[in-house]
PyMOL Python script that loads the backbone (N, CA, C, O; Angstrom):
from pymol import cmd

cmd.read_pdbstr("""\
ATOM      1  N   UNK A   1       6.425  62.049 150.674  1.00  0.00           N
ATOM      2  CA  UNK A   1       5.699  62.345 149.452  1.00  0.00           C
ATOM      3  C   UNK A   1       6.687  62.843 148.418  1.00  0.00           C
ATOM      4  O   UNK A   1       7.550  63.694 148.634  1.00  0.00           O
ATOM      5  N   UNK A   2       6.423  62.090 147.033  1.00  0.00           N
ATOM      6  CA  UNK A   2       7.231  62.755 145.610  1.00  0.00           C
ATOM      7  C   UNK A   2       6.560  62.831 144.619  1.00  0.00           C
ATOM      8  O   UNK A   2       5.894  61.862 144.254  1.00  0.00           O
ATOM      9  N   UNK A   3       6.569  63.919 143.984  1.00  0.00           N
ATOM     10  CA  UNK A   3       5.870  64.316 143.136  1.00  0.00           C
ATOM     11  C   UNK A   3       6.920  65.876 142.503  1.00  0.00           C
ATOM     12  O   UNK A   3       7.716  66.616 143.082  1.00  0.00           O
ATOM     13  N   UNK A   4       6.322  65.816 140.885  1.00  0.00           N
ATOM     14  CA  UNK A   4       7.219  67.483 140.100  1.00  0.00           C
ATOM     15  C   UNK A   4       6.006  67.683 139.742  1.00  0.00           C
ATOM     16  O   UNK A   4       5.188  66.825 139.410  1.00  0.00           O
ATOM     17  N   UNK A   5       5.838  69.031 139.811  1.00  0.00           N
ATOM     18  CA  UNK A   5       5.377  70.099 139.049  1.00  0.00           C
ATOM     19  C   UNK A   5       5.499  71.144 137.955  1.00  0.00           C
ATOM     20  O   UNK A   5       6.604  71.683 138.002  1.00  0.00           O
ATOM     21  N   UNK A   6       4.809  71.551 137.098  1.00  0.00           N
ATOM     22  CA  UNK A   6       5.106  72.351 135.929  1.00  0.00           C
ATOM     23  C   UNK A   6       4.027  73.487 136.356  1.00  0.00           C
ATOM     24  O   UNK A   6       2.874  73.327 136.756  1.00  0.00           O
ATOM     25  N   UNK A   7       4.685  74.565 136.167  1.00  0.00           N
ATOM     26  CA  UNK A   7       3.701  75.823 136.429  1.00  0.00           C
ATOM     27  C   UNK A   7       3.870  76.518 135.567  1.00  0.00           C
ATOM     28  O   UNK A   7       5.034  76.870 135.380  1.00  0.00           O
ATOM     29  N   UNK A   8       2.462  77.199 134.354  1.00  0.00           N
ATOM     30  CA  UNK A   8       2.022  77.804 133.411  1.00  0.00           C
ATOM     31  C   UNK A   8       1.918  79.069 134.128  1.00  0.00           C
ATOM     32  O   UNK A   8       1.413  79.128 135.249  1.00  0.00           O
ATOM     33  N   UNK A   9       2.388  80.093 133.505  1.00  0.00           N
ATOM     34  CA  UNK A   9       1.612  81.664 133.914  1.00  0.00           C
ATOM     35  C   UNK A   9       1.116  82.183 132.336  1.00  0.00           C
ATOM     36  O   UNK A   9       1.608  82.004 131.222  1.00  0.00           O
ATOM     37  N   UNK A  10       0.248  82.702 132.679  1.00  0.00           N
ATOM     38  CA  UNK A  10      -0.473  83.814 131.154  1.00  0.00           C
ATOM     39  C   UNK A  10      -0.767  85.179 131.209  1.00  0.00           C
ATOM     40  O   UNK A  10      -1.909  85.495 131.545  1.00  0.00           O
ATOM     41  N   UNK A  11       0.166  86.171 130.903  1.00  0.00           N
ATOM     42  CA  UNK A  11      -0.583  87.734 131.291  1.00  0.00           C
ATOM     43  C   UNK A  11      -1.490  87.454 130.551  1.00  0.00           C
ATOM     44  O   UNK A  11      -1.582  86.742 129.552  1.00  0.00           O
ATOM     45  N   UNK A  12      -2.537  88.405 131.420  1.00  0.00           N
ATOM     46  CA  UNK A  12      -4.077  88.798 130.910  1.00  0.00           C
ATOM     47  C   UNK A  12      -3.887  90.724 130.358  1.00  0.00           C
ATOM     48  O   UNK A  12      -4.257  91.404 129.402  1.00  0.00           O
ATOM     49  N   UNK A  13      -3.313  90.883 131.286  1.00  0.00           N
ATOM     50  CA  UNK A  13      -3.595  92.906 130.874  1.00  0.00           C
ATOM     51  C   UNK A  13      -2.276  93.090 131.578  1.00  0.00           C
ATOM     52  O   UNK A  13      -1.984  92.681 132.702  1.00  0.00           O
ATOM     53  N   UNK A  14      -1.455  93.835 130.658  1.00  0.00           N
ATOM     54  CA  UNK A  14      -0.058  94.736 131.389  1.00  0.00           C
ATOM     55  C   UNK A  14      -0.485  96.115 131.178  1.00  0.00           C
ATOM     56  O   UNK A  14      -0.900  96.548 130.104  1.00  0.00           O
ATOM     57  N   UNK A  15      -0.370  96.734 132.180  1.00  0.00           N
ATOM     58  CA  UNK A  15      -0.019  98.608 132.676  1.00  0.00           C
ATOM     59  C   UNK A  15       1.091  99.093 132.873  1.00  0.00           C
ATOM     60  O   UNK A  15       1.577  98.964 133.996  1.00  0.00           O
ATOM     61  N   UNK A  16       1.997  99.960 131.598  1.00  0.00           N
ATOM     62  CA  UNK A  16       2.699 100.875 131.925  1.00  0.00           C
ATOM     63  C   UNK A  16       2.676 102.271 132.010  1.00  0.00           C
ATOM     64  O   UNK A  16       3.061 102.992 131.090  1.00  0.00           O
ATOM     65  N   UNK A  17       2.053 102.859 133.535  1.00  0.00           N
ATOM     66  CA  UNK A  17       1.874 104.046 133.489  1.00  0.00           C
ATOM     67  C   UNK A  17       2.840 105.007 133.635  1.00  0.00           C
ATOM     68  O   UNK A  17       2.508 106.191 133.688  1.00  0.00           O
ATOM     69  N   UNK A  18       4.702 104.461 133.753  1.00  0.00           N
ATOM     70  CA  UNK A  18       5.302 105.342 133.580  1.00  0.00           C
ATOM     71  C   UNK A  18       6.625 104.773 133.107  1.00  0.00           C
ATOM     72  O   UNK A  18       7.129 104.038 133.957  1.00  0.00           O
ATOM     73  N   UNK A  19       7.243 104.885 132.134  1.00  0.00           N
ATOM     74  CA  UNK A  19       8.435 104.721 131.189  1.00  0.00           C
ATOM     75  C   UNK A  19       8.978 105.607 131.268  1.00  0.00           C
ATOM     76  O   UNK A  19       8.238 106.555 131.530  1.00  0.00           O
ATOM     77  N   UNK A  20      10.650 106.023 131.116  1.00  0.00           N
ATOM     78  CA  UNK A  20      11.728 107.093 131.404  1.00  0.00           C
ATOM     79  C   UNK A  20      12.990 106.674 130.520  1.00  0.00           C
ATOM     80  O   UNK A  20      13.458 105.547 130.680  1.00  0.00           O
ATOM     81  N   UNK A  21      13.520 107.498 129.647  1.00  0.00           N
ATOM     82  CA  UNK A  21      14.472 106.840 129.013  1.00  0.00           C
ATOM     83  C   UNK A  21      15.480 108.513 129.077  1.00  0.00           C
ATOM     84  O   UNK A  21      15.113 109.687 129.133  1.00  0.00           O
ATOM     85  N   UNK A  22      17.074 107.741 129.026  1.00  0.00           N
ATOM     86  CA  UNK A  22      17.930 109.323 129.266  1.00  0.00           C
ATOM     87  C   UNK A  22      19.069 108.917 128.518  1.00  0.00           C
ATOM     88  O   UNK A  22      18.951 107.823 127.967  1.00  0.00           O
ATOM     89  N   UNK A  23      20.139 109.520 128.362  1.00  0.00           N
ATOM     90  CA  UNK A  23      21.297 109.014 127.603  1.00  0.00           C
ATOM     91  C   UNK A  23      22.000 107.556 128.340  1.00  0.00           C
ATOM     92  O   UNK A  23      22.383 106.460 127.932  1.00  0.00           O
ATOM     93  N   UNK A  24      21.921 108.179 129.495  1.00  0.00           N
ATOM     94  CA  UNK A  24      22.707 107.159 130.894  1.00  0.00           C
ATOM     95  C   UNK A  24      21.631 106.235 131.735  1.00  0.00           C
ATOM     96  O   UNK A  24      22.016 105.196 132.270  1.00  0.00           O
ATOM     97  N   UNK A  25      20.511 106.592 131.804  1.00  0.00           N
ATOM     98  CA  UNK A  25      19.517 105.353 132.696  1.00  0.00           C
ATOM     99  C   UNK A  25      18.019 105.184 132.164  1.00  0.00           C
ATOM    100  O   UNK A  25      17.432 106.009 131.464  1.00  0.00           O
ATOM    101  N   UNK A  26      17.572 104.125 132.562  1.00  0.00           N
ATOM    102  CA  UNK A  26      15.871 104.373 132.250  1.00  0.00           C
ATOM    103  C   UNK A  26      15.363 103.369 133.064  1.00  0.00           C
ATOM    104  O   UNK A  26      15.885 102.409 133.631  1.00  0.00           O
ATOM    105  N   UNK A  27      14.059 103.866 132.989  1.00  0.00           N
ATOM    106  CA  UNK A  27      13.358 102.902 133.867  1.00  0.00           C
ATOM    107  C   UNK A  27      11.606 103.273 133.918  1.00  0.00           C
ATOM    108  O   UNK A  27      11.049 104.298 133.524  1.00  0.00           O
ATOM    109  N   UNK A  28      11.070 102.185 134.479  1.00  0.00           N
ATOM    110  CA  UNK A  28       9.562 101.544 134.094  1.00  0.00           C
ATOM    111  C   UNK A  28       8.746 101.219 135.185  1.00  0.00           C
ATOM    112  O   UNK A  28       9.236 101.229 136.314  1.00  0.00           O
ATOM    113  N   UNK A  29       7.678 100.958 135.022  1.00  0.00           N
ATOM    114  CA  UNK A  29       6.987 100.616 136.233  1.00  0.00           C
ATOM    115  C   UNK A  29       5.731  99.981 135.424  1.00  0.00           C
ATOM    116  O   UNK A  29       4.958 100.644 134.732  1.00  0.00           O
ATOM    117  N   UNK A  30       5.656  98.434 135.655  1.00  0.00           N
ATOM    118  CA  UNK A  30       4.981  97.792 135.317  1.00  0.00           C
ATOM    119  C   UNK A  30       3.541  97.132 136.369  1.00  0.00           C
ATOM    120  O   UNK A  30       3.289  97.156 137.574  1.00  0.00           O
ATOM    121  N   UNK A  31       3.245  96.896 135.842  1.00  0.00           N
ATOM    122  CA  UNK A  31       1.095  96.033 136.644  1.00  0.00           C
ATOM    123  C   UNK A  31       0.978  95.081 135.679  1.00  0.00           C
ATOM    124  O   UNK A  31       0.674  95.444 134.542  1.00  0.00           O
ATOM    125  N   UNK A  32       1.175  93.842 135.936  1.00  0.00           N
ATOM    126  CA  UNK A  32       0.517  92.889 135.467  1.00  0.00           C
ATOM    127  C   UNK A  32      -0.687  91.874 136.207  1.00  0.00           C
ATOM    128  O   UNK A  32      -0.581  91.259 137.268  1.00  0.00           O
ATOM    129  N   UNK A  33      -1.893  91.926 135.235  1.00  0.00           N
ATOM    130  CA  UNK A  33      -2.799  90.872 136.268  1.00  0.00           C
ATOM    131  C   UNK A  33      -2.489  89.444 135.334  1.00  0.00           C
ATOM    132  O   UNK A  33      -2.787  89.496 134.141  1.00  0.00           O
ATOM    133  N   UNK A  34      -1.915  88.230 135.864  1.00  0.00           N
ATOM    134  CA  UNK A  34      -2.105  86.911 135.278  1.00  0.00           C
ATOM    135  C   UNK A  34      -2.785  86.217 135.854  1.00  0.00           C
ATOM    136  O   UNK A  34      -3.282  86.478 136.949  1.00  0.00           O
ATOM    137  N   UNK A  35      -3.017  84.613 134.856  1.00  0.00           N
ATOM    138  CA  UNK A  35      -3.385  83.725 135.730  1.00  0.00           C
ATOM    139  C   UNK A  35      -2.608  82.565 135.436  1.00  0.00           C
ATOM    140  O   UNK A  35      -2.016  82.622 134.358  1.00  0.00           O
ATOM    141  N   UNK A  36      -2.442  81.453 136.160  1.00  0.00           N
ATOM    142  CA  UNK A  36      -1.796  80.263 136.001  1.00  0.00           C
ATOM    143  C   UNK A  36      -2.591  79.048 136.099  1.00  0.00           C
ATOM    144  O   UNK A  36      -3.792  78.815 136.231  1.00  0.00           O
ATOM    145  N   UNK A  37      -1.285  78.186 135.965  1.00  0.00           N
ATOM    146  CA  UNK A  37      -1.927  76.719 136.380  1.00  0.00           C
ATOM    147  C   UNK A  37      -0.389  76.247 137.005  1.00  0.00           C
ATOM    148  O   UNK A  37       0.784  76.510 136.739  1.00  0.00           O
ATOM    149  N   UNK A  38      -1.142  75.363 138.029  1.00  0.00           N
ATOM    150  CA  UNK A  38       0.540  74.445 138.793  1.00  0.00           C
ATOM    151  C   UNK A  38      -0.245  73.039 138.215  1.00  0.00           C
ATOM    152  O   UNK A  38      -1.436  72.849 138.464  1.00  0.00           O
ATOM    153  N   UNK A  39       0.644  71.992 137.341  1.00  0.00           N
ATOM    154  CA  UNK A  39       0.683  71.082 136.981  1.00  0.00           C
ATOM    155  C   UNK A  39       0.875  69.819 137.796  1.00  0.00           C
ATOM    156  O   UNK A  39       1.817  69.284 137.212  1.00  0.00           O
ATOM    157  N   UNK A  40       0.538  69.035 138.794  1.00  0.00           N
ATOM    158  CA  UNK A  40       1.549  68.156 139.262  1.00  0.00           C
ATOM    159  C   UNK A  40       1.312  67.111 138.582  1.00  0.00           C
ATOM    160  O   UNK A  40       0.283  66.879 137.947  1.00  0.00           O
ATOM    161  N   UNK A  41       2.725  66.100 138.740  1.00  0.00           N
ATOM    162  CA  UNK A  41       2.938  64.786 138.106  1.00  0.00           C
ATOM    163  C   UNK A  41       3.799  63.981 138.872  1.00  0.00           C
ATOM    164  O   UNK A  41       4.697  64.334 139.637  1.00  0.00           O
ATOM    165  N   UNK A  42       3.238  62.354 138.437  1.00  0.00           N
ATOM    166  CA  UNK A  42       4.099  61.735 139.883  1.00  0.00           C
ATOM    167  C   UNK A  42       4.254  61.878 141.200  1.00  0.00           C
ATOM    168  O   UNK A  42       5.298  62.045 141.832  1.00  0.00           O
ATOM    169  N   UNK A  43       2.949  61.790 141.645  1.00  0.00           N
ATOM    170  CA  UNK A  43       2.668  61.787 142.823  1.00  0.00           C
ATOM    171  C   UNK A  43       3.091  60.307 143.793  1.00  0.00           C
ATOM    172  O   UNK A  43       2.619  59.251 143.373  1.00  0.00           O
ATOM    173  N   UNK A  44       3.872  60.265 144.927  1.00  0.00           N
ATOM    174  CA  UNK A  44       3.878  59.277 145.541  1.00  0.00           C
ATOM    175  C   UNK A  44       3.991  59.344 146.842  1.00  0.00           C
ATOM    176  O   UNK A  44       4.873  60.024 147.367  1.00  0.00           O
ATOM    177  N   UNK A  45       3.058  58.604 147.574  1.00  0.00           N
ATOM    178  CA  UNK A  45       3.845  58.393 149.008  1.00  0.00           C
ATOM    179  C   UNK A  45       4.495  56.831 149.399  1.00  0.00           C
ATOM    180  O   UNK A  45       4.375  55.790 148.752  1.00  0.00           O
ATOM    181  N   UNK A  46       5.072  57.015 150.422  1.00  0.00           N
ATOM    182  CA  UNK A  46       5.695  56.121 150.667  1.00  0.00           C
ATOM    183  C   UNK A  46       5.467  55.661 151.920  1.00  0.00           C
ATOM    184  O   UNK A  46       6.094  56.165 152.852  1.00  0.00           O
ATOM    185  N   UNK A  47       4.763  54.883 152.091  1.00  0.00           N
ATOM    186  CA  UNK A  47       4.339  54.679 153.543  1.00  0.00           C
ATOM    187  C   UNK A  47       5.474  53.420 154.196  1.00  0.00           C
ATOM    188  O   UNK A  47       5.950  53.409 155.332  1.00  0.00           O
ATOM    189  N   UNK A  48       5.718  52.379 153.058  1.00  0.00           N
ATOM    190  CA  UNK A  48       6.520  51.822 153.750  1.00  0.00           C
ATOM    191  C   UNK A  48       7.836  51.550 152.591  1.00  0.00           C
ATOM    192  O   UNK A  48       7.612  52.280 151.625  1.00  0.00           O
ATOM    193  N   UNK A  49       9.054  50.785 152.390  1.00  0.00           N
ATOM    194  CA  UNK A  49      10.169  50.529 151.484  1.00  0.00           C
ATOM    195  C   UNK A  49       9.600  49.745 150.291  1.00  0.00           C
ATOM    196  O   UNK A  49      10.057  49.766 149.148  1.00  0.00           O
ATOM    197  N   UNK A  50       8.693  49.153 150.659  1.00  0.00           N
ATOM    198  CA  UNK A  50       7.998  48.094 149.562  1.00  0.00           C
ATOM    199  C   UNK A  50       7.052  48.412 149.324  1.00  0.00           C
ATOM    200  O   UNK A  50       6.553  47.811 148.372  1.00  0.00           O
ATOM    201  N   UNK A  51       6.308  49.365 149.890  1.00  0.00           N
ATOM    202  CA  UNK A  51       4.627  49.750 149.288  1.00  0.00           C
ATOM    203  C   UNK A  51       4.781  50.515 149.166  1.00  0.00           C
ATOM    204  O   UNK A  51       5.081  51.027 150.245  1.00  0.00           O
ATOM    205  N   UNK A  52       4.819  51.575 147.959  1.00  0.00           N
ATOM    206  CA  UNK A  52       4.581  53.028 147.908  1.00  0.00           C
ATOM    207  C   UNK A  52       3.145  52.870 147.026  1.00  0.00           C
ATOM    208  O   UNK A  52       2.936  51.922 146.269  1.00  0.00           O
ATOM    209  N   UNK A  53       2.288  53.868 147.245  1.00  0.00           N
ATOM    210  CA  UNK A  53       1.078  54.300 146.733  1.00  0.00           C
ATOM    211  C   UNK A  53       0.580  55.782 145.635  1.00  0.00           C
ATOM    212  O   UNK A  53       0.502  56.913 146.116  1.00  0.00           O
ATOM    213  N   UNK A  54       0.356  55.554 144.488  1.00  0.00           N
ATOM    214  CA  UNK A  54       0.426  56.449 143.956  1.00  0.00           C
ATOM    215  C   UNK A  54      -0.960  57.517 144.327  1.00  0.00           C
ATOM    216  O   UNK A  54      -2.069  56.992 144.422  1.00  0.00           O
ATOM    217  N   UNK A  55      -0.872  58.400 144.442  1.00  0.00           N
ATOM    218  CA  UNK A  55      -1.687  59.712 144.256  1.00  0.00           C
ATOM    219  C   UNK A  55      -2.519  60.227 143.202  1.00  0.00           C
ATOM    220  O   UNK A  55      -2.136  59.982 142.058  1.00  0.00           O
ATOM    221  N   UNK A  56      -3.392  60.773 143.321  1.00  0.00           N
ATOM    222  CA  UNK A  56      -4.426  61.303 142.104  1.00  0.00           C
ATOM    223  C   UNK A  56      -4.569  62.924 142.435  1.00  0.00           C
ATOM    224  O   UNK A  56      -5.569  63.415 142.960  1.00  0.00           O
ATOM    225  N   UNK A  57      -3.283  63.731 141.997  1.00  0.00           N
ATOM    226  CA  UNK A  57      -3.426  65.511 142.289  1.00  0.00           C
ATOM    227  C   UNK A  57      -3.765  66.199 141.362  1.00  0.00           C
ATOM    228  O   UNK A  57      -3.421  65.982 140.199  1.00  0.00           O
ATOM    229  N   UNK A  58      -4.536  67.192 141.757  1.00  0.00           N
ATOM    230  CA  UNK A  58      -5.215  67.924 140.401  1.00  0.00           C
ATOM    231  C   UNK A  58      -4.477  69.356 140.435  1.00  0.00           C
ATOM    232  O   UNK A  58      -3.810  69.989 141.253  1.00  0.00           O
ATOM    233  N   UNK A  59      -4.884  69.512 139.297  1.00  0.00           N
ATOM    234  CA  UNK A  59      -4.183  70.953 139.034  1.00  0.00           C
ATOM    235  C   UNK A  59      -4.929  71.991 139.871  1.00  0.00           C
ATOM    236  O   UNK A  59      -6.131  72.023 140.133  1.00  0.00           O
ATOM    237  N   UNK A  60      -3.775  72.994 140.304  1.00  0.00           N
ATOM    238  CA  UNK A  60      -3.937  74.430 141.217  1.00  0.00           C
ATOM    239  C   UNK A  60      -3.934  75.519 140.048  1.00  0.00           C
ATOM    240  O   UNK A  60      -3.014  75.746 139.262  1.00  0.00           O
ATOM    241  N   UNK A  61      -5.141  76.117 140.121  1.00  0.00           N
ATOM    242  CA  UNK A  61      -5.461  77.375 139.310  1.00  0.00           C
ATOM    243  C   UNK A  61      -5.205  79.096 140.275  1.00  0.00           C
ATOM    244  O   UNK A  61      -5.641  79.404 141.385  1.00  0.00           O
ATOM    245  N   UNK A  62      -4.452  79.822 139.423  1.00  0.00           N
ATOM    246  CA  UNK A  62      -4.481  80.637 140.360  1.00  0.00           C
ATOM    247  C   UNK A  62      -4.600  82.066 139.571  1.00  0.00           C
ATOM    248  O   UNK A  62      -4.444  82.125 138.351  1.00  0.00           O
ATOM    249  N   UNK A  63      -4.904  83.258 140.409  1.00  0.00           N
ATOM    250  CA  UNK A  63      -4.645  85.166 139.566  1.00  0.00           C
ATOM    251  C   UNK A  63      -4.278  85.294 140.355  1.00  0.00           C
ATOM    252  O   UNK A  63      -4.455  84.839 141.486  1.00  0.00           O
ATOM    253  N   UNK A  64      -3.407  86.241 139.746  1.00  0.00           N
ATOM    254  CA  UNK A  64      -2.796  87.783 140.690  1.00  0.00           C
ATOM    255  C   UNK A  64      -2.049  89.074 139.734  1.00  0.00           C
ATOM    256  O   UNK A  64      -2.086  89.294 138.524  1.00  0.00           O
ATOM    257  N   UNK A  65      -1.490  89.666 140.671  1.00  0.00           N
ATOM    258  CA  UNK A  65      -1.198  90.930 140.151  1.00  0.00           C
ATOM    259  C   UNK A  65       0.038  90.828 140.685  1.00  0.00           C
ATOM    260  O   UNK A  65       0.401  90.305 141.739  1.00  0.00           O
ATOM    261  N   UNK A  66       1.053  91.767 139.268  1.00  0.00           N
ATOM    262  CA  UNK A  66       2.884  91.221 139.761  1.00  0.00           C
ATOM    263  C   UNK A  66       2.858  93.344 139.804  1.00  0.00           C
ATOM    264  O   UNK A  66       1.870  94.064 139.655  1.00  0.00           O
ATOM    265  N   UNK A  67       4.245  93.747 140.046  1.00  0.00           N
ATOM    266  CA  UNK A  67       4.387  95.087 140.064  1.00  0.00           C
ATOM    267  C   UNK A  67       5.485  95.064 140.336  1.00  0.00           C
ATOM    268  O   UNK A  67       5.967  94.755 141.426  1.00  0.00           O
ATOM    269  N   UNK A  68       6.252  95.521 138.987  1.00  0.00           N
ATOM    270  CA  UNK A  68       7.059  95.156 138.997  1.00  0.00           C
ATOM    271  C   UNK A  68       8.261  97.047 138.621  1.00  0.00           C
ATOM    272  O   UNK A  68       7.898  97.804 137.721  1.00  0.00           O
ATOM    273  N   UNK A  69       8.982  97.233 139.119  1.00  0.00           N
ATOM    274  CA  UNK A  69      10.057  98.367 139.129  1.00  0.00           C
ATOM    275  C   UNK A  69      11.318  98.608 138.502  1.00  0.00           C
ATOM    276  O   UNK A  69      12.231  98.720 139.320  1.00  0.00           O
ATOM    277  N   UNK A  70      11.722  98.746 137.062  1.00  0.00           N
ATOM    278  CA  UNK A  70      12.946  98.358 136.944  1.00  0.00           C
ATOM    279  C   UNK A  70      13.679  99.676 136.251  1.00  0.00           C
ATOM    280  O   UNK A  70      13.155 100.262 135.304  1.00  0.00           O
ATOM    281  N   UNK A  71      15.000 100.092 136.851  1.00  0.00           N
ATOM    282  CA  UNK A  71      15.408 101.146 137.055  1.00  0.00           C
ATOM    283  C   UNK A  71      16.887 100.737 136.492  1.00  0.00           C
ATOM    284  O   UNK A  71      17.432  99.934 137.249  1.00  0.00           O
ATOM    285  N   UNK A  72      17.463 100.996 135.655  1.00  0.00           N
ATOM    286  CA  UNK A  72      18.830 100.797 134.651  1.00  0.00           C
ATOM    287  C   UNK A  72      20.215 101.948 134.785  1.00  0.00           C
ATOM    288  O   UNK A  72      19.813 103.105 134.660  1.00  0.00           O
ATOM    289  N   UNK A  73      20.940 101.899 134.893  1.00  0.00           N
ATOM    290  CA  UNK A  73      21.809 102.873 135.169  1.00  0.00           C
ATOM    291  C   UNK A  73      22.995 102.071 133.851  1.00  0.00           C
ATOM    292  O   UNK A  73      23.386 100.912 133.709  1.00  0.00           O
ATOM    293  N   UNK A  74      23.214 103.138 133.208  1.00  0.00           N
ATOM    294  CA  UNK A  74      23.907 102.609 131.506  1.00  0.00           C
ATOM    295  C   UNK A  74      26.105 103.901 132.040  1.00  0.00           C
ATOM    296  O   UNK A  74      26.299 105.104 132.212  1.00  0.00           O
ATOM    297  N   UNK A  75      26.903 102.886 132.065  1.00  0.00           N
ATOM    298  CA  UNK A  75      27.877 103.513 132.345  1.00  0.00           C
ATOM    299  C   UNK A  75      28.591 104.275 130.792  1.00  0.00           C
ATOM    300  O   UNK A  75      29.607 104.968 130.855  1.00  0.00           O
TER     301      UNK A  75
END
""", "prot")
cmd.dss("prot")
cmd.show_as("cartoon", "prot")
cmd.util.cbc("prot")
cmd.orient("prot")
């Protein structure tokens, strides 16, 4: 099987309940809920060298929640 995909993400709501900033480091703590889409295109299988058969794939919808930690140290 061959086939590419393109995958969309969209934040819906970001949460930063804690930000830190200092001369020398900072750092954050993020919540994001998104949702996406996975695109596919060019779908094929190949069953034999001379017959390949094209595919009909639909798009994958998806949510979730990312959480994300990022902590900086400045020399």
């Amino acid at each position: 099987m061959d086939y590419d995909s393109t995958l969309f993400e969209m934040p819906i709501v970001e949460y930063r309940p804690y930000r830190s900033f200092s001369s020398n480091q900072s750092s954050t703590l993020l919540f994001q809920l998104f949702a996406g889409v996975d695109v596919p295109s060019g779908g094929t299988v190949i069953y034999a060298q001379a017959n390949p058969a094209e595919l009909g794939l639909d798009p994958v919808w998806s949510i979730g929640l990312k959480f994300n930690f990022d902590w900086r140290y400045y020399y």
